[in-house]
DRENVEXDREN-382237 format. One line per field, with one value per residue (C-alpha): residue number from 1; x, y, z negated. Coordinates in nm, 3 decimals, always signed. Layout:
BEGIN
i	c(NUM,...) $
east	c(X,...) $
north	c(Y,...) $
up	c(Z,...) $
END
This chain:
BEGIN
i	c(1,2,3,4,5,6,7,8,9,10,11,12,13,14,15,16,17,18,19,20,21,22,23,24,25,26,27,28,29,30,31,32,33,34,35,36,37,38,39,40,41,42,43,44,45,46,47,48,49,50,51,52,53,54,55,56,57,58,59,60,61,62,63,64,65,66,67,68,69,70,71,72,73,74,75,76,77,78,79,80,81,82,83,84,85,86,87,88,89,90,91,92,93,94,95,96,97,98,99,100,101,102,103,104,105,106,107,108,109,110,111,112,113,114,115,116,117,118,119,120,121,122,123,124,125,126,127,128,129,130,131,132,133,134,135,136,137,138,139,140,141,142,143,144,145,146,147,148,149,150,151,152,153,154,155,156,157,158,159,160,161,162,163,164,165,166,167,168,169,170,171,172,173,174,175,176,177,178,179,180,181,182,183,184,185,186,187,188,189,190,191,192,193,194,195,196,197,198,199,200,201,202,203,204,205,206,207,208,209,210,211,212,213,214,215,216,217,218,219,220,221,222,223,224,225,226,227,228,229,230,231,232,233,234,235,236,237,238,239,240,241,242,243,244,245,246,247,248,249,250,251,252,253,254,255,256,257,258,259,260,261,262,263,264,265,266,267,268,269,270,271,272,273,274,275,276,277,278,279,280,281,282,283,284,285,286,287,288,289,290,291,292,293,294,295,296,297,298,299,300,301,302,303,304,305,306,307,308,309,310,311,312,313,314,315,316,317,318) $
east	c(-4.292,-4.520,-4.542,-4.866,-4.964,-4.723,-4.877,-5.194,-5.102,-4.897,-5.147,-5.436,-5.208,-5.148,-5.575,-5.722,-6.013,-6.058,-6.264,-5.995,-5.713,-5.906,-5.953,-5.613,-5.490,-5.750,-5.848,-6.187,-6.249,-6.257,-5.926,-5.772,-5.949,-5.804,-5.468,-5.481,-5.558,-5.280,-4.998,-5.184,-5.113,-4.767,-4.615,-4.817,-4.980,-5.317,-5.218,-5.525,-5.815,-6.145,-6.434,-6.784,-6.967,-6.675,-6.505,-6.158,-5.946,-5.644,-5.275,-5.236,-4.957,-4.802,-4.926,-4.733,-4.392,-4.440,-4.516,-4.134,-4.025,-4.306,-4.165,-3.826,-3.893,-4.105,-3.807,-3.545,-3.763,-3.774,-3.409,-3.363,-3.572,-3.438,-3.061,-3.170,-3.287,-3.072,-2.744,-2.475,-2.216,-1.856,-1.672,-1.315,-1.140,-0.841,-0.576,-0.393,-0.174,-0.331,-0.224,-0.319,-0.661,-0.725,-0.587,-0.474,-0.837,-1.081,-1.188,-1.171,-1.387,-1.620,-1.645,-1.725,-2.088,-2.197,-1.995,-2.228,-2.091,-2.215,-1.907,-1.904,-1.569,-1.436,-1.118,-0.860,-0.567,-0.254,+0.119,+0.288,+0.465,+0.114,-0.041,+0.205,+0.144,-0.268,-0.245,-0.019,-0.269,-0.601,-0.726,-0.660,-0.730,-0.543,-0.316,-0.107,+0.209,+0.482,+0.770,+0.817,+0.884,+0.962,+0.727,+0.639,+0.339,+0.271,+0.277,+0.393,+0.347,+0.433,+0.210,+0.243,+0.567,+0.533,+0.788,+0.772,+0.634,+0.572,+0.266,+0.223,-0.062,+0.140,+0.376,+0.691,+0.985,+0.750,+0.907,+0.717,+0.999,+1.206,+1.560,+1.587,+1.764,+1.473,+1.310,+1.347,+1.408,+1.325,+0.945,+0.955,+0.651,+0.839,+0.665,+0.842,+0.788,+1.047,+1.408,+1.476,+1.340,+1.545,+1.846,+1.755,+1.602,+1.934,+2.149,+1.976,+1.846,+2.088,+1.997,+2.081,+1.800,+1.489,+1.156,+0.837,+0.647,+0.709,+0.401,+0.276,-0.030,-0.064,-0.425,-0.248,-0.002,-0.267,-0.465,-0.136,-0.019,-0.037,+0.132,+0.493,+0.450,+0.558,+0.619,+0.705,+0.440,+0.445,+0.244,-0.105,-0.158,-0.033,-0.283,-0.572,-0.469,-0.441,-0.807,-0.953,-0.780,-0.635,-0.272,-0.020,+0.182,+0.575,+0.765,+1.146,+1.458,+1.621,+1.535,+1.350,+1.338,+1.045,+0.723,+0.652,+0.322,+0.256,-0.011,-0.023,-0.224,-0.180,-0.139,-0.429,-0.648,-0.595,-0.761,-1.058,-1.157,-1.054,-1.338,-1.304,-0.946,-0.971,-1.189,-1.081,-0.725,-0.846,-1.052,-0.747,-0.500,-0.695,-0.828,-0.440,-0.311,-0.588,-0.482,-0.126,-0.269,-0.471,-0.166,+0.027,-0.241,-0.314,+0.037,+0.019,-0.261,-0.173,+0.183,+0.464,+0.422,+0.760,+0.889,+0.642,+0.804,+1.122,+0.954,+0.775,+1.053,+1.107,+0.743,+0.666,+0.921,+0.795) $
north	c(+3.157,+3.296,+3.644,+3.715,+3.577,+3.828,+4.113,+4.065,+4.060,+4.327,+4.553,+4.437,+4.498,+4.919,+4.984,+4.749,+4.630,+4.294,+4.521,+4.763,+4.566,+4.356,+4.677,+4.767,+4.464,+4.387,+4.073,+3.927,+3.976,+3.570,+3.546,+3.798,+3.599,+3.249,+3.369,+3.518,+3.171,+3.004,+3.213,+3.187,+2.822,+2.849,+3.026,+2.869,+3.126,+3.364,+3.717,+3.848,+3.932,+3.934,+4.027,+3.985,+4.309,+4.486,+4.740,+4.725,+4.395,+4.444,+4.257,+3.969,+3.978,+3.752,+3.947,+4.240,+4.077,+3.924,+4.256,+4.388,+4.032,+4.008,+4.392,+4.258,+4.020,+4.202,+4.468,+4.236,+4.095,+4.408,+4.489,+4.137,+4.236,+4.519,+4.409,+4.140,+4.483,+4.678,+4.774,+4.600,+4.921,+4.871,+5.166,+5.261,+5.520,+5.637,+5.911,+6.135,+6.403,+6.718,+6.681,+6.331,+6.410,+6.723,+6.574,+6.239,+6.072,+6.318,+6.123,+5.816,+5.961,+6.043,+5.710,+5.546,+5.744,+5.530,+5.170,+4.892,+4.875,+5.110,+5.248,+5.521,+5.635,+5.815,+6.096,+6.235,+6.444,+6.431,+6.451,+6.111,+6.077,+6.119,+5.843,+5.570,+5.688,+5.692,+5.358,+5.228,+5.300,+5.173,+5.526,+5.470,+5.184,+5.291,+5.525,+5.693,+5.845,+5.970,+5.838,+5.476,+5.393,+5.038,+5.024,+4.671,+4.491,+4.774,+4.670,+4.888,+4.895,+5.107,+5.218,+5.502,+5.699,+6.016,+6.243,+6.637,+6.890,+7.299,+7.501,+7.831,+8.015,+8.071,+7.862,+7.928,+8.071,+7.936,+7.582,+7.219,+7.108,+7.278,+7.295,+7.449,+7.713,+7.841,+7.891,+8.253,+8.137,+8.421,+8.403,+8.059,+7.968,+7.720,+7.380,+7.169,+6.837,+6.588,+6.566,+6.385,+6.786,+6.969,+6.817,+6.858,+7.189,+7.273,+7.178,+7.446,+7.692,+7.837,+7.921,+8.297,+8.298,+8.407,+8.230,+8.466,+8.310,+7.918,+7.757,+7.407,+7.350,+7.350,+7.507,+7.783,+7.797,+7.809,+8.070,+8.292,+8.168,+8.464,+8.536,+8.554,+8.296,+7.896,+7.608,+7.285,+6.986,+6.580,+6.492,+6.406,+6.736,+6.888,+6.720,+6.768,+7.153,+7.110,+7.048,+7.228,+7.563,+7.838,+7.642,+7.560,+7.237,+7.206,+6.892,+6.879,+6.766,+6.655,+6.382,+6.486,+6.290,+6.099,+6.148,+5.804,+5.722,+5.401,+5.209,+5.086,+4.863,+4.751,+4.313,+4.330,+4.571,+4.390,+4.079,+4.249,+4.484,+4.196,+4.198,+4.578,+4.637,+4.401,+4.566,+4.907,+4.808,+4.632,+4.935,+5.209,+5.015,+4.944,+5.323,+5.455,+5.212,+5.336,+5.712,+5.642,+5.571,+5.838,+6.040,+5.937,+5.963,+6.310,+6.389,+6.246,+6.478,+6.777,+6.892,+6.602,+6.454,+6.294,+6.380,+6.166,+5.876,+6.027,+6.184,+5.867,+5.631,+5.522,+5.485,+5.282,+5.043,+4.938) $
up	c(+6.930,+7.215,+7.264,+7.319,+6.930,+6.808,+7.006,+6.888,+6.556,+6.557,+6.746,+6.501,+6.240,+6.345,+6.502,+6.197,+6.409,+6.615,+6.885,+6.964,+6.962,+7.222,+7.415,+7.384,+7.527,+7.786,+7.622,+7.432,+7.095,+7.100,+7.219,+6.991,+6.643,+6.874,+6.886,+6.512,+6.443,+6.645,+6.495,+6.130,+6.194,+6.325,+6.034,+5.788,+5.602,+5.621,+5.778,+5.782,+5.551,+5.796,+5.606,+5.761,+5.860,+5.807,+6.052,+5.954,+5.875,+5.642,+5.611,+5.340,+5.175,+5.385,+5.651,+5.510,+5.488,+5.840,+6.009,+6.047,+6.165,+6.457,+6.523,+6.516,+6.744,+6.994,+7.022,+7.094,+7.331,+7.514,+7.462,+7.643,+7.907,+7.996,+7.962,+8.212,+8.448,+8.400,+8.649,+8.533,+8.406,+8.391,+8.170,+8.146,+8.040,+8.279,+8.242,+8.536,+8.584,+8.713,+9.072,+9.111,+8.975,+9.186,+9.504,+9.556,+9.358,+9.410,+9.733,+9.511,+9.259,+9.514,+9.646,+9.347,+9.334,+9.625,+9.511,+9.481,+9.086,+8.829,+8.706,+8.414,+8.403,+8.131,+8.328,+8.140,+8.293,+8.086,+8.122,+8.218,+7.822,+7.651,+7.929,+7.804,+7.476,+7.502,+7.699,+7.432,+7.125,+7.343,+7.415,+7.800,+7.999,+8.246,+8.310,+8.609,+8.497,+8.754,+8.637,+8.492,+8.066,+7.885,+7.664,+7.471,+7.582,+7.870,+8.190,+8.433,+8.826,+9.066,+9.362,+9.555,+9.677,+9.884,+9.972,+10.004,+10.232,+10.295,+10.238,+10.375,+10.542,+10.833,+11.095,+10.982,+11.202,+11.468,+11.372,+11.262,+11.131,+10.864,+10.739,+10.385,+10.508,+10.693,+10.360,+10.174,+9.805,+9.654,+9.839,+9.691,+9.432,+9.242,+9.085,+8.923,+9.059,+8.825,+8.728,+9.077,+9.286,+9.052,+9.119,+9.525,+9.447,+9.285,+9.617,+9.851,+9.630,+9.399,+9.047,+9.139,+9.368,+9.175,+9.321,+9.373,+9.123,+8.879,+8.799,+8.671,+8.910,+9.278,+9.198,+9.093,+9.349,+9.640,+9.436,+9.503,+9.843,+10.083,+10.401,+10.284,+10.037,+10.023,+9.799,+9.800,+9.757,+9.827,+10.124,+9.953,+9.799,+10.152,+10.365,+10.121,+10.135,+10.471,+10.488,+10.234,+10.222,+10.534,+10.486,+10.758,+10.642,+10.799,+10.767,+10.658,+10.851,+10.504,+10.282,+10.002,+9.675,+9.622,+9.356,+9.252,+9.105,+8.870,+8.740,+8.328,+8.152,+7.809,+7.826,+7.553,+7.699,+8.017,+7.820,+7.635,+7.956,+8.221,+8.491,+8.500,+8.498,+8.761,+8.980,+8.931,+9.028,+9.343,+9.434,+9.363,+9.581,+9.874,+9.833,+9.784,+10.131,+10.364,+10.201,+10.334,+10.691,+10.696,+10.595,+10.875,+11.119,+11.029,+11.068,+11.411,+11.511,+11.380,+11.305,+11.288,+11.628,+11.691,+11.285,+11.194,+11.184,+11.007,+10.764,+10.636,+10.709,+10.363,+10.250,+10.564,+10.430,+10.123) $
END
């Protein structure tokens, strides 16, 4: 059915006169009683009741009953249009830790305002359990837990390993590089970062020796950082302190455990949500690999210099 029968009628149908509703739509008052006509004919039935010398015209009863379906039509028409117009969005949901959201993807998140995509993404930070969990019941589409679960019909992947550093406002025993022993325990603001640190935190740090202050954040370990003050923190929140805040980041002679990050996906979400599951992942590991340079190149420039390499020796590998 054309459109412009349907207009006319429909207009005719709310102004009640064949001379406005051919001012209203630019149009002769021939052409609106012609295409009255034409759409009489198409349907079948009389919509109108034109009396001679009257002002107004009035709906038939067929004209009544066909007024919501010409309305109908003319919206989805629209609704077409504009779908056909309209950026093409891709939505997910995603869930973080605290750290990882503050630090390690807030450059990410920042990038995706200027990608050529329209994302709307929906960011939750959680702790790693309630990510498998939230990815598990469909909540999530995809999550980024620290440590890695078996869970049925979740796939799992992991994707970024980073080992750990110092954060002070000041160089340290004028040194770049560390031992623990250069550390004052007891000046120590204590996060825990996993099962894997506490068990190395436990080997040079006795339980005897009281840290300064134990928090869960590294927001709120900054916000008490002064010039006696240190804690421990894996290299992506270092170097984003390290340009952000007053912070002086030292490297460490020992191996340090490792805070590995993963990617999940539910097998079924990965089906309904495809094309942007797809797209998101491609976007977060290229993102996360030219991260890892720019870690290493930082540490280059400022602080590591020859350390460099032994500091990263086991993420370089994989």
């Amino acid at each position: 059915m054309e459109k412009d029968l349907l207009e006319t009628f429909v207009t005719l149908a709310n102004v009640q006169n064949i001379s406005k509703t051919a001012q209203v739509l630019y149009i002769s008052q021939a052409a609106v009683s012609h295409r009255l006509k034409k759409l009489e004919e198409h349907v079948g039935e009389e919509l109108i009741i034109r009396n001679k010398g009257a002002k107004h015209t009035h709906l038939t009863a067929a004209g009544t009953r066909f007024l919501p379906l010409a309305q109908n039509w003319l919206r989805l028409d629209q609704d077409l249009e504009n779908f056909q117009h309209r950026p093409q969005t891709l939505e997910l949901t995603i869930g973080t830790v605290n750290s990882v959201n503050n630090y390690l993807f807030s450059a990410f998140y920042n990038q995706l305002k200027t990608d050529p995509l329209d994302w709307r993404l929906h960011i939750r930070t959680l702790h790693s359990n309630e990510i498998y969990e939230q990815v598990r019941l469909h909540v999530l589409d995809i999550g980024f837990p620290l440590r890695e679960q078996r869970v049925p019909h979740i796939r799992v992947r992991k994707i970024h390993s980073e080992t750990l550093m110092v954060v002070s406002r000041h160089k340290i025993h004028n040194k770049t590089v560390l031992m623990p022993s250069d550390l004052d325990g007891r000046k120590q603001i204590y996060i825990n970062w996993g099962a894997d640190y506490v068990h190395w935190h436990s080997l040079y740090f006795p339980s005897y020796i009281m840290p300064k202050f134990s928090v869960d954040t590294a927001k709120i370990a900054v916000d008490l950082l002064d010039d006696t003050t240190w804690f421990f923190a894996p290299y992506s929140i270092c170097l984003e302190l390290r340009k952000r805040e007053d912070c002086y980041i030292s490297g460490l002679a020992v191996q340090t455990p490792s805070r590995d990050m993963y990617m999940i996906t539910d097998t079924q979400m990965e089906k309904m949500k495809r094309r942007e599951i797809t797209l998101f992942k491609w976007r977060i590991i290229h993102y996360i690999r030219h991260k890892e340079k720019e870690f290493i190149d930082m540490l280059h420039r400022f602080h590591m210099e020859n350390q460099t390499e032994y500091v990263f020796e086991k993420d370089m590998r994989k």
